[in-house]
C-alpha positions in Angstrom: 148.3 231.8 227.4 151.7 233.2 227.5 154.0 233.8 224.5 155.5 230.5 224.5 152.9 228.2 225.1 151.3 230.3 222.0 154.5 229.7 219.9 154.7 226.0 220.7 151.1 225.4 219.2 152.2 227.3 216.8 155.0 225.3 215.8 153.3 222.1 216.5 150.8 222.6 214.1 153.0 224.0 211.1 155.1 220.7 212.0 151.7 218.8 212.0 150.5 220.1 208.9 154.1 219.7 207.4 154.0 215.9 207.7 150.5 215.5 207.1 151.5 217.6 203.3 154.6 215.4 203.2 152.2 211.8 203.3 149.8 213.3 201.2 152.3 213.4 198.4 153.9 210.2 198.8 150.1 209.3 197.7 149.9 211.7 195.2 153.4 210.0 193.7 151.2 206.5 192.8 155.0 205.1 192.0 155.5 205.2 195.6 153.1 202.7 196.9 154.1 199.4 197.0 150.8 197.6 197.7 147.8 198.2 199.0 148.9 197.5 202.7 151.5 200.1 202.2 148.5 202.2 201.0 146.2 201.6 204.1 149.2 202.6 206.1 149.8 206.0 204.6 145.7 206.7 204.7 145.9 206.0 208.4 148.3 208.2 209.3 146.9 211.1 207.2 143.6 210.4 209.5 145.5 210.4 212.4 147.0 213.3 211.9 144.2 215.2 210.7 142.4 214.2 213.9 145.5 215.5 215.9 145.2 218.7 214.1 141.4 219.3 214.8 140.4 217.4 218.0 143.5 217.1 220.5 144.9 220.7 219.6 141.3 222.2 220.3 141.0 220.2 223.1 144.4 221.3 224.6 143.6 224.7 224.0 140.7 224.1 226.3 142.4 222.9 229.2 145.4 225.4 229.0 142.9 228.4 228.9 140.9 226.6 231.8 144.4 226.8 233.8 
């Protein structure tokens, strides 16, 4: 993997893990829910996201070291 694929991930995932920090404190901050749809929405992302992080960047990895 060159330098700047490696700095992309990189960057992706601190970007990633920057939102992910950013939803989890809008839950956090109970004020900031207006109902529980609102609620289900924030909870879905956070999964998403989470998935993102752990399954897609893996799997990424895998095909670029694959070539």
């Amino acid at each position: 993997m060159n330098s700047y694929d490696s700095r992309f991930e990189r960057e992706l995932r601190n970007r990633l893990n920057e939102e992910l920090a950013r939803l989890r404190d809008v839950l956090e901050i109970g004020s900031a829910i207006k109902d529980y749809a609102e609620y289900k929405n924030h909870v879905g992302q956070i999964h998403a996201l989470k998935r993102v992080i752990s399954e897609f960047c893996q799997e990424i990895q895998t095909i670029i070291e694959k070539g």
